[in-house]
mmCIF file as Biopython writes it, N, C-alpha, C and O atoms, coordinates in Angstrom:
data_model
#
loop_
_atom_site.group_PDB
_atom_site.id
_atom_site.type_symbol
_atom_site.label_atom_id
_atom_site.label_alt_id
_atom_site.label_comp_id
_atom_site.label_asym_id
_atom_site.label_entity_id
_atom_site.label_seq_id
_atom_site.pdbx_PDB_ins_code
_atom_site.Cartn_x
_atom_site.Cartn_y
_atom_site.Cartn_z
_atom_site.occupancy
_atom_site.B_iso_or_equiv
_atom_site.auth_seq_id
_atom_site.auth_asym_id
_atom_site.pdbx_PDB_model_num
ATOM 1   N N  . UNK A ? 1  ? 13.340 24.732  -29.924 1.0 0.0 1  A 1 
ATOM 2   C CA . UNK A ? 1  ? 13.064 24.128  -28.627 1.0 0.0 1  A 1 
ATOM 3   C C  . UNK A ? 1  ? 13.514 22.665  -28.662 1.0 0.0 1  A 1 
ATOM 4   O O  . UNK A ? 1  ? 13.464 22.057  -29.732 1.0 0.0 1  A 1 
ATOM 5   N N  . UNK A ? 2  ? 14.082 21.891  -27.214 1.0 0.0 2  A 1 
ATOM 6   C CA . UNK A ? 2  ? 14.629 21.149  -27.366 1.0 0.0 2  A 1 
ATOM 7   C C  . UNK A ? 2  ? 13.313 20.044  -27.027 1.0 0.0 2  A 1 
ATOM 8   O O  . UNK A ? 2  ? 12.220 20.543  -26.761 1.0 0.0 2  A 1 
ATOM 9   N N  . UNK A ? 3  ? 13.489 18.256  -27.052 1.0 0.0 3  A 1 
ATOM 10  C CA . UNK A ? 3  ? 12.499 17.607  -26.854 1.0 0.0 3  A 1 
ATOM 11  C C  . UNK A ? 3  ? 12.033 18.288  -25.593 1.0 0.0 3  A 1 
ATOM 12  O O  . UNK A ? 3  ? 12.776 19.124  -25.080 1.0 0.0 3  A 1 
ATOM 13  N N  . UNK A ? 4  ? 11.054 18.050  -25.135 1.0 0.0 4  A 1 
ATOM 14  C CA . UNK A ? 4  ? 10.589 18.095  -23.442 1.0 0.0 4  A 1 
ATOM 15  C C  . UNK A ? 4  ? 9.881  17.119  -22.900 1.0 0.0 4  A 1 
ATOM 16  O O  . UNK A ? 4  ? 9.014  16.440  -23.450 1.0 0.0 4  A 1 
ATOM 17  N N  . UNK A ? 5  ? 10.273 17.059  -21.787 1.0 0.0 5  A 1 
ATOM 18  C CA . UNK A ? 5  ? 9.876  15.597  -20.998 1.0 0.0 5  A 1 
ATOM 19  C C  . UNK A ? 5  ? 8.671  16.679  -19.814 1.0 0.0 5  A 1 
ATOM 20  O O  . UNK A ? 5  ? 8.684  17.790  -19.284 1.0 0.0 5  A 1 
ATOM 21  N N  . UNK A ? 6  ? 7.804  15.528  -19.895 1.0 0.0 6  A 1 
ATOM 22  C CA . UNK A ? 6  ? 7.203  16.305  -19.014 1.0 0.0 6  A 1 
ATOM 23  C C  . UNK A ? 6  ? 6.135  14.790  -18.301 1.0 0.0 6  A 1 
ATOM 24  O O  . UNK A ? 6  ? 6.286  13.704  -18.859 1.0 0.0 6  A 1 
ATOM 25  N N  . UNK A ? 7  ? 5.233  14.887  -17.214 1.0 0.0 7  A 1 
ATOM 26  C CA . UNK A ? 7  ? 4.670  13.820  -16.302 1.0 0.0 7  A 1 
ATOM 27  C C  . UNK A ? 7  ? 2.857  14.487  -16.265 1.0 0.0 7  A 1 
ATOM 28  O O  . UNK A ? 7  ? 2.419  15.494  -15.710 1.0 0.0 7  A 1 
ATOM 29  N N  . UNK A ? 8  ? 2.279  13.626  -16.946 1.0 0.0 8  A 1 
ATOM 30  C CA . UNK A ? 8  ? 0.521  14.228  -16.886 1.0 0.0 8  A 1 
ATOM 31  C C  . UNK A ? 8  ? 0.109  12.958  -15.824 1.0 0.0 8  A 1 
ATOM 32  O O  . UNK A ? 8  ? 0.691  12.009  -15.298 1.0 0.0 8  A 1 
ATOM 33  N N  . UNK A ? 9  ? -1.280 13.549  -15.841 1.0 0.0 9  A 1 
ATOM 34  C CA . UNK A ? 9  ? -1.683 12.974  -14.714 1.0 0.0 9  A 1 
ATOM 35  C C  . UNK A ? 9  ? -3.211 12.435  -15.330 1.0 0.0 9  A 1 
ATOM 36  O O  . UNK A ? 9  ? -4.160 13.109  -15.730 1.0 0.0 9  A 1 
ATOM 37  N N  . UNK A ? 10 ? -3.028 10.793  -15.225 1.0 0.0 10 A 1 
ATOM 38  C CA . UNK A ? 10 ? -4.581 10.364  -15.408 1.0 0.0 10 A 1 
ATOM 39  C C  . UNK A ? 10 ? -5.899 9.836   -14.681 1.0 0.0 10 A 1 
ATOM 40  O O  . UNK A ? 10 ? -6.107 8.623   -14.701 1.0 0.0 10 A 1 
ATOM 41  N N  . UNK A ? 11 ? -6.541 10.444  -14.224 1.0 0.0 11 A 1 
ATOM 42  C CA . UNK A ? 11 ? -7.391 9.606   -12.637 1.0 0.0 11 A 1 
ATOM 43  C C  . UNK A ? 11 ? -6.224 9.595   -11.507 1.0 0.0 11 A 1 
ATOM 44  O O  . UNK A ? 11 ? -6.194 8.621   -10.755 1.0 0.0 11 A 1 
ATOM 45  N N  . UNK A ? 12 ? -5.083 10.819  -11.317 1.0 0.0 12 A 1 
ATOM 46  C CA . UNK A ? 12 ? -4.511 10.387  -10.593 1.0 0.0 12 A 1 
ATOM 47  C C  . UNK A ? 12 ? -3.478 9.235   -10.206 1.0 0.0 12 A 1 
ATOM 48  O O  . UNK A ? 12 ? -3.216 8.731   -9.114  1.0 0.0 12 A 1 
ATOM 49  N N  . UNK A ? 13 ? -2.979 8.993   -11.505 1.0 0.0 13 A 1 
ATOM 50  C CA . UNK A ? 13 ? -2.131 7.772   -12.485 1.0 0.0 13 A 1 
ATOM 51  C C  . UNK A ? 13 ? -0.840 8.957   -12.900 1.0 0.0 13 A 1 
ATOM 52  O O  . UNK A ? 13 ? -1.058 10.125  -13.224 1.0 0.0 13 A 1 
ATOM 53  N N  . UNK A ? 14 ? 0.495  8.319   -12.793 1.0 0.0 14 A 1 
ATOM 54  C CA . UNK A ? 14 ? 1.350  8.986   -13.713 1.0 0.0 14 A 1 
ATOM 55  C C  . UNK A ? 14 ? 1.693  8.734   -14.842 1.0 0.0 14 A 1 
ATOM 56  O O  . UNK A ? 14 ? 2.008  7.547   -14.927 1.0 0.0 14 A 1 
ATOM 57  N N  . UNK A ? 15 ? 1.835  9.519   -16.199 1.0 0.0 15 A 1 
ATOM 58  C CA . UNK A ? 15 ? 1.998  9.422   -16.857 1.0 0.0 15 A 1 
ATOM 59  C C  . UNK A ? 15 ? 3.101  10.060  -18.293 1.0 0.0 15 A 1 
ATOM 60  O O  . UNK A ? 15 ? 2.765  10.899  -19.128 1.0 0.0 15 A 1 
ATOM 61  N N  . UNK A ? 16 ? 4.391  9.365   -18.199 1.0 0.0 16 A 1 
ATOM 62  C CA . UNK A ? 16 ? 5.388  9.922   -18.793 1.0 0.0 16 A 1 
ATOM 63  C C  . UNK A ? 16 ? 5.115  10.184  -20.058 1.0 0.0 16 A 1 
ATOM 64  O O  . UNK A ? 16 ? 4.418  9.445   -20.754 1.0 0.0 16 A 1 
ATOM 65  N N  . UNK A ? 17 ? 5.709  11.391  -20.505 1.0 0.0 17 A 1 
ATOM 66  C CA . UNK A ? 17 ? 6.019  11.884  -22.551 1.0 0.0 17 A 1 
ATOM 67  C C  . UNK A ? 17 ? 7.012  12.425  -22.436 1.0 0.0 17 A 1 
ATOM 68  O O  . UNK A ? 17 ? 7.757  12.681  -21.490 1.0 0.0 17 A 1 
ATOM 69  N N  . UNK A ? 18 ? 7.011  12.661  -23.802 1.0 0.0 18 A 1 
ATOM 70  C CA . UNK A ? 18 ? 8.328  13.264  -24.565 1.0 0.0 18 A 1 
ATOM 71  C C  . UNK A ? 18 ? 7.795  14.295  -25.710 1.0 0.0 18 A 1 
ATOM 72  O O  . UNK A ? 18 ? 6.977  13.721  -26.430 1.0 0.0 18 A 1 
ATOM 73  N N  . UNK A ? 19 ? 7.918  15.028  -25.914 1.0 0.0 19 A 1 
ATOM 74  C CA . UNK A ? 19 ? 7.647  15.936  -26.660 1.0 0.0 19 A 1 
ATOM 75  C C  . UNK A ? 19 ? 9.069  16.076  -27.865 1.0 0.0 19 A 1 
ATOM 76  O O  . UNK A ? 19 ? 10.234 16.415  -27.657 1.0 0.0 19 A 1 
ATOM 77  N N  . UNK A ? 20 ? 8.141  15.519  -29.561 1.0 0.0 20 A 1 
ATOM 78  C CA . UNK A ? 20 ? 9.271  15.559  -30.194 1.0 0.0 20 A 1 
ATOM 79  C C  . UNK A ? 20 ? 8.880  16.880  -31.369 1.0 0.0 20 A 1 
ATOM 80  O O  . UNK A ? 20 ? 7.834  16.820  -32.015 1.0 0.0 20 A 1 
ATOM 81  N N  . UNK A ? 21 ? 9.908  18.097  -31.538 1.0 0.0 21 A 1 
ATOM 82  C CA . UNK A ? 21 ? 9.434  19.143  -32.113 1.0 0.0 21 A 1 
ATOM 83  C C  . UNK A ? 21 ? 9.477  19.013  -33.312 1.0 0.0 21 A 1 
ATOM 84  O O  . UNK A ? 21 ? 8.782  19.689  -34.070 1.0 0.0 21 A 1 
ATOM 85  N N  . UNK A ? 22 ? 10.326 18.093  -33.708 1.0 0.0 22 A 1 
ATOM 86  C CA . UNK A ? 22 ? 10.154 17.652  -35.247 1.0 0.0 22 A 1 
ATOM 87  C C  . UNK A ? 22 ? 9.266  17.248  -35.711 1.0 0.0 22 A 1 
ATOM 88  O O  . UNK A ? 22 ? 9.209  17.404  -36.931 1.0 0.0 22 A 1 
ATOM 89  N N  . UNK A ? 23 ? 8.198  16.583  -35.091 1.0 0.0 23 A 1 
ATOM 90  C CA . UNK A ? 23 ? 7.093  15.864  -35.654 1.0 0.0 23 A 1 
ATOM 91  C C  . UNK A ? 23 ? 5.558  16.148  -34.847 1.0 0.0 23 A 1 
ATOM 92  O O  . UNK A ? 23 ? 4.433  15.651  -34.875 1.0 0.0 23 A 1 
ATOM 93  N N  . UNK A ? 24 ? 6.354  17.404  -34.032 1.0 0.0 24 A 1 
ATOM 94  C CA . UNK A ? 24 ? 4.939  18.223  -32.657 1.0 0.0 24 A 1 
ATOM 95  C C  . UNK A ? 24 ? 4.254  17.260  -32.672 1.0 0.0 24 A 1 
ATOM 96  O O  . UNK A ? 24 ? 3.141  17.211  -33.196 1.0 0.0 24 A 1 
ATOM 97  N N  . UNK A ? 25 ? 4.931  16.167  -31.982 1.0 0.0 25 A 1 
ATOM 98  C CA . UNK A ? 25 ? 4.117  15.176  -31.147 1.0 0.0 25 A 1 
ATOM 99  C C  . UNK A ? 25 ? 4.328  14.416  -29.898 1.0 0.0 25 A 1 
ATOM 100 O O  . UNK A ? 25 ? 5.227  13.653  -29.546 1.0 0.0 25 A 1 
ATOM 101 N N  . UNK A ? 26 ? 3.506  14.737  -29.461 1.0 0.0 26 A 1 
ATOM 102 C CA . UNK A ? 26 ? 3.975  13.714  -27.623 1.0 0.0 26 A 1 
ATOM 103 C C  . UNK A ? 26 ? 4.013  11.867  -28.079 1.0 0.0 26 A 1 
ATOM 104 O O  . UNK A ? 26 ? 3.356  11.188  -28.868 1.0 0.0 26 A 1 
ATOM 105 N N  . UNK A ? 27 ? 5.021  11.604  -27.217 1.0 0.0 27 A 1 
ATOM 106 C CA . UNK A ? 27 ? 5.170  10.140  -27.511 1.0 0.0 27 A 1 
ATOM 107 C C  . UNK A ? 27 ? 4.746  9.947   -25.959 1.0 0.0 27 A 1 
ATOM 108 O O  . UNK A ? 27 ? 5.166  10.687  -25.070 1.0 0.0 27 A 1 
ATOM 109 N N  . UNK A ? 28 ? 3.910  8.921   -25.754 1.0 0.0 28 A 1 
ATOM 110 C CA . UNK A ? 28 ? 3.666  8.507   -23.992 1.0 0.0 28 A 1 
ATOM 111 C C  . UNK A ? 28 ? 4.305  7.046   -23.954 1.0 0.0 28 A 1 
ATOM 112 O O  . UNK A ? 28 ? 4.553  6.210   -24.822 1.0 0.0 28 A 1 
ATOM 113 N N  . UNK A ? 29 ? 4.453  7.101   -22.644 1.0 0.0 29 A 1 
ATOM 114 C CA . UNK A ? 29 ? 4.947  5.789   -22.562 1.0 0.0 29 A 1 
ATOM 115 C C  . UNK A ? 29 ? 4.330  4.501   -22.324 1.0 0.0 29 A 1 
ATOM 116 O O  . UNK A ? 29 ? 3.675  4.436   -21.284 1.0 0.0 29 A 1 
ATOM 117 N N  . UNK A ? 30 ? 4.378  3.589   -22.953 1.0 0.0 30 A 1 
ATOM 118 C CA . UNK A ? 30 ? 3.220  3.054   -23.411 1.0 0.0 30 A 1 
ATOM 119 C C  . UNK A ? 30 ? 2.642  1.753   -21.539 1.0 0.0 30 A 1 
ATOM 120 O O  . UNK A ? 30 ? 1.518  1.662   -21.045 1.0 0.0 30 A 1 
ATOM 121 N N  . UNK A ? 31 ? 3.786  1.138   -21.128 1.0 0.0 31 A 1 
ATOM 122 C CA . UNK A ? 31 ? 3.507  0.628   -19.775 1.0 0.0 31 A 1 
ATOM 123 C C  . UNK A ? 31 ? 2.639  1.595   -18.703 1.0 0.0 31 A 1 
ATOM 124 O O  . UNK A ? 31 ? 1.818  1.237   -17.858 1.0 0.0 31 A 1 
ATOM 125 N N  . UNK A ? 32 ? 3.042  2.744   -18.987 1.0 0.0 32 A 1 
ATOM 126 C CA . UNK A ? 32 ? 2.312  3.373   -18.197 1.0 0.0 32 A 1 
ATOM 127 C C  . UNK A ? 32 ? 0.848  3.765   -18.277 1.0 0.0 32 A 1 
ATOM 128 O O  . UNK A ? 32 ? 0.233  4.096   -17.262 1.0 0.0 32 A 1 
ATOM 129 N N  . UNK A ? 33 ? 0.293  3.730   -19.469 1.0 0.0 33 A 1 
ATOM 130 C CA . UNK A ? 33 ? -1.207 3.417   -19.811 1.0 0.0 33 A 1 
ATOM 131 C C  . UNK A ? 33 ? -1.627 2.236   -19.970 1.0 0.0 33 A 1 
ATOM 132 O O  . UNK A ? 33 ? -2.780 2.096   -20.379 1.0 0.0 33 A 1 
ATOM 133 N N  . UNK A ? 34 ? -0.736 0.968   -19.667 1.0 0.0 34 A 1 
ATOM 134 C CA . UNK A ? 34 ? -1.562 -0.003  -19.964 1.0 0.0 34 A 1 
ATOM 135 C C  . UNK A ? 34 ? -1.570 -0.629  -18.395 1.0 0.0 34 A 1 
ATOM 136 O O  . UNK A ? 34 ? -2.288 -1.606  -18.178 1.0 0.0 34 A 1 
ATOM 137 N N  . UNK A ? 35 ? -0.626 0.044   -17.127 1.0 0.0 35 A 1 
ATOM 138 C CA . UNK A ? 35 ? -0.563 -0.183  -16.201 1.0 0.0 35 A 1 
ATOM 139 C C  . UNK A ? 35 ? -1.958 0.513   -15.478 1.0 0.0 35 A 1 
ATOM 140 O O  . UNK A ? 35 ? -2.298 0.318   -14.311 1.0 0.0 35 A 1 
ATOM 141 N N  . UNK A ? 36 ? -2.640 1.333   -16.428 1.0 0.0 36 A 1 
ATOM 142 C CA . UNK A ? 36 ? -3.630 2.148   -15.799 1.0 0.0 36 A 1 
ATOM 143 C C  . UNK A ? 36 ? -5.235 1.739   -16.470 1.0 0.0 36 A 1 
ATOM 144 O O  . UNK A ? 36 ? -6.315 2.057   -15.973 1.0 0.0 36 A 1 
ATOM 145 N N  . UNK A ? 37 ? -5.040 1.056   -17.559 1.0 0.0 37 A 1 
ATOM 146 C CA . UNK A ? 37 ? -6.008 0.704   -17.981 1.0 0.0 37 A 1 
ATOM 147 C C  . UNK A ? 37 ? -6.308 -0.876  -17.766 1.0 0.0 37 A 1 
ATOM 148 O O  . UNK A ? 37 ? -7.402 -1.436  -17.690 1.0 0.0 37 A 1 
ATOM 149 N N  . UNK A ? 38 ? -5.352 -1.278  -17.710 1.0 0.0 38 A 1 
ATOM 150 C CA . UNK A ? 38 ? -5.627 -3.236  -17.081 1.0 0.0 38 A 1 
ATOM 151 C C  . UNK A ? 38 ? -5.360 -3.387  -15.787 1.0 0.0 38 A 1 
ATOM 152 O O  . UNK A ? 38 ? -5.589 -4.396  -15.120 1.0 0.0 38 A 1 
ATOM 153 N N  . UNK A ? 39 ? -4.789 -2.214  -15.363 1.0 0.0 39 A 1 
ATOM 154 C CA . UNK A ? 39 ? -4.670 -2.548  -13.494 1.0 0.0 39 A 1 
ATOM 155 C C  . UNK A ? 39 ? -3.640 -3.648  -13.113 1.0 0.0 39 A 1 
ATOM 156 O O  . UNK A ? 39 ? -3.504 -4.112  -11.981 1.0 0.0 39 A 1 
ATOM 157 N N  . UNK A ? 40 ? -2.831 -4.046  -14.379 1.0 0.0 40 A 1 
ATOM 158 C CA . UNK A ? 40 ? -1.863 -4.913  -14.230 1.0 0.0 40 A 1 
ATOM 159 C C  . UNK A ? 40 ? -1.035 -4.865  -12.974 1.0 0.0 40 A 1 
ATOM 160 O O  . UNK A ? 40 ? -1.229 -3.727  -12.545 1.0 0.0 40 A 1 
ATOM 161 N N  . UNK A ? 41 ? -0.306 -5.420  -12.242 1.0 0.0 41 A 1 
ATOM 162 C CA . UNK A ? 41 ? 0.374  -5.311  -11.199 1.0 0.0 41 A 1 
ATOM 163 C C  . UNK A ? 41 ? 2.019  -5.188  -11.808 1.0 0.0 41 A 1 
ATOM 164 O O  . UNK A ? 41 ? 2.944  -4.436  -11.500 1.0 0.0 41 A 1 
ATOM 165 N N  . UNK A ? 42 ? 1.890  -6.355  -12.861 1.0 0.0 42 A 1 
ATOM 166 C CA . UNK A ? 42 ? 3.033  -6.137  -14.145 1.0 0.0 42 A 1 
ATOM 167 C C  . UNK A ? 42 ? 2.999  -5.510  -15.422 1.0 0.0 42 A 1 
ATOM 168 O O  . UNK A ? 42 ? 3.063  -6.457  -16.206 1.0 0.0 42 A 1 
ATOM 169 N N  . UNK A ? 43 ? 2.918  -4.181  -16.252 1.0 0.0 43 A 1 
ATOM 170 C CA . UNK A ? 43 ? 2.256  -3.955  -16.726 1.0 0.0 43 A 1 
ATOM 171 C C  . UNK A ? 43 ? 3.804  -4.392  -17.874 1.0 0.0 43 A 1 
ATOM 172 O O  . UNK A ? 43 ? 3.448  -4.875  -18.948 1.0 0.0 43 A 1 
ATOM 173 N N  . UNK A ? 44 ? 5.466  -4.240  -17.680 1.0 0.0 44 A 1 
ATOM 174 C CA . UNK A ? 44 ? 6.106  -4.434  -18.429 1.0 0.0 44 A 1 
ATOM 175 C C  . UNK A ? 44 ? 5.621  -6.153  -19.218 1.0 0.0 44 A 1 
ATOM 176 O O  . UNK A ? 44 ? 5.573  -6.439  -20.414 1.0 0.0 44 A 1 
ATOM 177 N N  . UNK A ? 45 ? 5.369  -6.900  -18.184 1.0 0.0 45 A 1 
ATOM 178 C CA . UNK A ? 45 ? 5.099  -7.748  -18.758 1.0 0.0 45 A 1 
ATOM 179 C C  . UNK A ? 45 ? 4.187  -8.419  -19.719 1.0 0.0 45 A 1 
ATOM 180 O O  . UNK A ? 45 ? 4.458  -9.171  -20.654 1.0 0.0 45 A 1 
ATOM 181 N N  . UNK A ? 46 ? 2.768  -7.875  -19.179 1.0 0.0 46 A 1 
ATOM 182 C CA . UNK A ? 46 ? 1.908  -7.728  -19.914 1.0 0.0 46 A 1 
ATOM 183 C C  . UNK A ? 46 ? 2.195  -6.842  -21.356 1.0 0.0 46 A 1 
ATOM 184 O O  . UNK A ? 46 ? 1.858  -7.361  -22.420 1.0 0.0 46 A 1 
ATOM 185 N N  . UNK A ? 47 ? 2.502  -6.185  -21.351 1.0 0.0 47 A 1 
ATOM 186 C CA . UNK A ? 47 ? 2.971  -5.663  -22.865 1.0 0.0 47 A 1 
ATOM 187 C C  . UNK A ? 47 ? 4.146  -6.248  -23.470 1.0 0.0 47 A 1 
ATOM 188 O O  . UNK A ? 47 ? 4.240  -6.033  -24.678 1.0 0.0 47 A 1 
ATOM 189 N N  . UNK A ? 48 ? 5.337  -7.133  -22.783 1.0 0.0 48 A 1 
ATOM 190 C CA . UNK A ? 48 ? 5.979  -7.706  -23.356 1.0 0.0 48 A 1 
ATOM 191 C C  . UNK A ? 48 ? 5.133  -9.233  -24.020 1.0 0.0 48 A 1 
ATOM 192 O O  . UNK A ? 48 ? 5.528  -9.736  -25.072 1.0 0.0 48 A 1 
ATOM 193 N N  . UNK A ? 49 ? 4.407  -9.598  -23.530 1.0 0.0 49 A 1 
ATOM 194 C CA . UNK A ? 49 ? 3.158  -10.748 -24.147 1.0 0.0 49 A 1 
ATOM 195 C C  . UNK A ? 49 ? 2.521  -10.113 -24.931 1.0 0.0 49 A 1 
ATOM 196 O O  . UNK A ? 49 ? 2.509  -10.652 -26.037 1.0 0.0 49 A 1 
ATOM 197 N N  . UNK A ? 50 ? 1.837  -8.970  -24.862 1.0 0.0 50 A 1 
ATOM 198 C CA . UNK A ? 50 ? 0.955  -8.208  -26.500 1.0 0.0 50 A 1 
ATOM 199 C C  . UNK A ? 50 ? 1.714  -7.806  -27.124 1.0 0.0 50 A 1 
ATOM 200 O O  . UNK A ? 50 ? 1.110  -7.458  -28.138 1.0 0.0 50 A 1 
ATOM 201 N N  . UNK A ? 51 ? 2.975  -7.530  -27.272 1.0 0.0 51 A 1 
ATOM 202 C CA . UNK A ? 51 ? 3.568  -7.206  -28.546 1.0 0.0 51 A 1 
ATOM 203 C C  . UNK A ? 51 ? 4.289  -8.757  -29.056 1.0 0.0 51 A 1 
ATOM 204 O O  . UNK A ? 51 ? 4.914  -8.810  -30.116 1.0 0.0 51 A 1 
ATOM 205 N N  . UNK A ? 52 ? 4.161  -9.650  -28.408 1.0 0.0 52 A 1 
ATOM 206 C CA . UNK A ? 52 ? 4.830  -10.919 -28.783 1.0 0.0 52 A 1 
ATOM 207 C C  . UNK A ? 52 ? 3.222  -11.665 -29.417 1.0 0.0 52 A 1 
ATOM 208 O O  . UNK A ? 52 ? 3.513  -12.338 -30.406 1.0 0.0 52 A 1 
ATOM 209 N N  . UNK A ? 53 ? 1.729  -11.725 -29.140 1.0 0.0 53 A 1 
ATOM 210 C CA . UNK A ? 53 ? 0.717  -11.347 -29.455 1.0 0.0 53 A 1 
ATOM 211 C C  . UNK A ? 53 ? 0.911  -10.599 -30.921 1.0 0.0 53 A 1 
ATOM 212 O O  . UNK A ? 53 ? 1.307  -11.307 -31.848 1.0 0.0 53 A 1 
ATOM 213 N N  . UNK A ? 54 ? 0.742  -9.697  -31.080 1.0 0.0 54 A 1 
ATOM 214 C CA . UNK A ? 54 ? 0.837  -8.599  -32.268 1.0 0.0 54 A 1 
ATOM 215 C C  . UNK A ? 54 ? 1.968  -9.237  -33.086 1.0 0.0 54 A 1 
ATOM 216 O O  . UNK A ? 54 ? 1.583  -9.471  -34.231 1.0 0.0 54 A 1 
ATOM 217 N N  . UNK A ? 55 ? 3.018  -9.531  -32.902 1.0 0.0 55 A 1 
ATOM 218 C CA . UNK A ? 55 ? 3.984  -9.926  -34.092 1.0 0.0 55 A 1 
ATOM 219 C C  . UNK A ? 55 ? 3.498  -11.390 -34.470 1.0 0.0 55 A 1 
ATOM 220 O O  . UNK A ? 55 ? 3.553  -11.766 -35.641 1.0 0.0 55 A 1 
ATOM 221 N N  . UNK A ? 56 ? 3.054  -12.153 -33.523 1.0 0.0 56 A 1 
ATOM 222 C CA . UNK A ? 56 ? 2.644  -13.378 -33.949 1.0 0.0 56 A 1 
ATOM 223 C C  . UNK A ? 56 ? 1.350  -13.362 -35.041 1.0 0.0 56 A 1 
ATOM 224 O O  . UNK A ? 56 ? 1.232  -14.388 -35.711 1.0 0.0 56 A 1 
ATOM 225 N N  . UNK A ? 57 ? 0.281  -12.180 -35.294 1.0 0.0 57 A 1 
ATOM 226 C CA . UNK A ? 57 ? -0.440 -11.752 -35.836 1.0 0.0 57 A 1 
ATOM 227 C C  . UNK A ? 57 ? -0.570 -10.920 -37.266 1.0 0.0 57 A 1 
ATOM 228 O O  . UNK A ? 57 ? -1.442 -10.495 -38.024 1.0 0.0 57 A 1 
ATOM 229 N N  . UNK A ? 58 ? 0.847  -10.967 -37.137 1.0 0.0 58 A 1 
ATOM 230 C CA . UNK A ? 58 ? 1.364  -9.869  -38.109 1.0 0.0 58 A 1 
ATOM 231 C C  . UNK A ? 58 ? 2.119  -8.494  -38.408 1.0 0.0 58 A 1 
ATOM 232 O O  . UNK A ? 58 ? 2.785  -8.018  -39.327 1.0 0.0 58 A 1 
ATOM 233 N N  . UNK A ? 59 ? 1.634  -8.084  -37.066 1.0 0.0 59 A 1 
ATOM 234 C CA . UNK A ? 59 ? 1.607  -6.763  -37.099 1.0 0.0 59 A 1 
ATOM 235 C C  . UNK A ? 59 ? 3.161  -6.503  -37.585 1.0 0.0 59 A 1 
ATOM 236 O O  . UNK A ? 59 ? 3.967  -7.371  -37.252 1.0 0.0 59 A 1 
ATOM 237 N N  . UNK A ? 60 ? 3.646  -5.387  -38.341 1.0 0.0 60 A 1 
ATOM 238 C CA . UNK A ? 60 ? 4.563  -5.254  -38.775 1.0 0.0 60 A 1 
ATOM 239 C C  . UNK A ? 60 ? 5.642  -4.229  -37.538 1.0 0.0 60 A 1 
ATOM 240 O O  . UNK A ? 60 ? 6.800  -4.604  -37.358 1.0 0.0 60 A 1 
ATOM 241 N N  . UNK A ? 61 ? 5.328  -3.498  -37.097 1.0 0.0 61 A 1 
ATOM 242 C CA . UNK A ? 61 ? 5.681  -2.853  -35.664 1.0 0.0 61 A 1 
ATOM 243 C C  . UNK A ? 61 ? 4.874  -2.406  -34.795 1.0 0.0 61 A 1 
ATOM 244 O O  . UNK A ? 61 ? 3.839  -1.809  -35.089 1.0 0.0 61 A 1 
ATOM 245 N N  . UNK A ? 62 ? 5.220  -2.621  -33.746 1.0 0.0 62 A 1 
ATOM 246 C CA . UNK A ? 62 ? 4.421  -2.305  -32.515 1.0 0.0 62 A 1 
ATOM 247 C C  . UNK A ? 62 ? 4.896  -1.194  -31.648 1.0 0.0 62 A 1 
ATOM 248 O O  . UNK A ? 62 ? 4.048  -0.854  -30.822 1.0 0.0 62 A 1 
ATOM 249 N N  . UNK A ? 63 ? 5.998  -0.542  -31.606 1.0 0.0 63 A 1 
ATOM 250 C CA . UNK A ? 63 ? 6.192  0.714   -31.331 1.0 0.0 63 A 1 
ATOM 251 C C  . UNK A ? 63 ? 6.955  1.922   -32.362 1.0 0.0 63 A 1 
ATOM 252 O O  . UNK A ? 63 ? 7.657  1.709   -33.351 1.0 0.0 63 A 1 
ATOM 253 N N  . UNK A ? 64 ? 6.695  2.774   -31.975 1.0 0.0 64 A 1 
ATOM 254 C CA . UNK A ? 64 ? 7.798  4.203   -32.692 1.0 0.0 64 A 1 
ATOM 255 C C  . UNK A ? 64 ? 9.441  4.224   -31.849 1.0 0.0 64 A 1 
ATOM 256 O O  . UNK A ? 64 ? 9.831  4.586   -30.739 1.0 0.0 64 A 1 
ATOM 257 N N  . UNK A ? 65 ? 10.042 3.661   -32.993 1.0 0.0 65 A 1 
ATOM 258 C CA . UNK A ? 65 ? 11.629 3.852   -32.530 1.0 0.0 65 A 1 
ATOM 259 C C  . UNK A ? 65 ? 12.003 5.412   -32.369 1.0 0.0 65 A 1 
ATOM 260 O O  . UNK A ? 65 ? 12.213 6.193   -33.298 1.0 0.0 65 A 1 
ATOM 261 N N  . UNK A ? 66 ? 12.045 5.723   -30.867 1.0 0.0 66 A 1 
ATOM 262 C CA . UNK A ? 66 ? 12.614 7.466   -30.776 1.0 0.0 66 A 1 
ATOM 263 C C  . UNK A ? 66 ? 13.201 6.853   -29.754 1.0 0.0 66 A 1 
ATOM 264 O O  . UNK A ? 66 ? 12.786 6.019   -28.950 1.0 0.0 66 A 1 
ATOM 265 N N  . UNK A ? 67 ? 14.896 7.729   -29.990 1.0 0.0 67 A 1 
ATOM 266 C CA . UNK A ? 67 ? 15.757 7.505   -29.152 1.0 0.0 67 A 1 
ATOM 267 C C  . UNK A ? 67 ? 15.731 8.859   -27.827 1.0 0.0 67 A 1 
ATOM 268 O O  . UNK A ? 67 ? 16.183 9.953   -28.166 1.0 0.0 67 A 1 
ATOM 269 N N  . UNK A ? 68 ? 15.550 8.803   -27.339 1.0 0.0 68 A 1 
ATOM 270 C CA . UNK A ? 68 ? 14.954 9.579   -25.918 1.0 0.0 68 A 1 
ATOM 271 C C  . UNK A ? 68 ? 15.563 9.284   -24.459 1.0 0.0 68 A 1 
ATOM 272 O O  . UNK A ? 68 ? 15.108 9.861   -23.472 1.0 0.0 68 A 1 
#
């Protein structure tokens, strides 16, 4: 089976994945839960500041590189 893209639904929120069979795991997209959980109006932006946040902290990566 090939990846599959598919759109869930949270409180009535959309919410994109990817389904990778190599590793039977959904990847979500991450603006789109944080657009639903902070109510951001910008949510790209706001996550472009927490991952600039997170590296300033240490963190060694902040997302899963899948080319999709």
């Amino acid at each position: 089976m090939e990846k599959e893209k598919s759109i869930v639904l949270f409180n009535e929120n959309r919410i994109r994945r990817v389904w990778d069979d190599k590793n039977e795991l959904w990847y979500f997209a991450i603006v789109d839960i944080i657009s639903i959980l902070t109510e951001s109006k910008n949510p790209q932006v706001y996550w472009r500041f927490l991952k600039k946040r997170l590296k300033d902290e240490g963190a060694i990566e902040t997302v899963t590189k899948c080319n999709v």
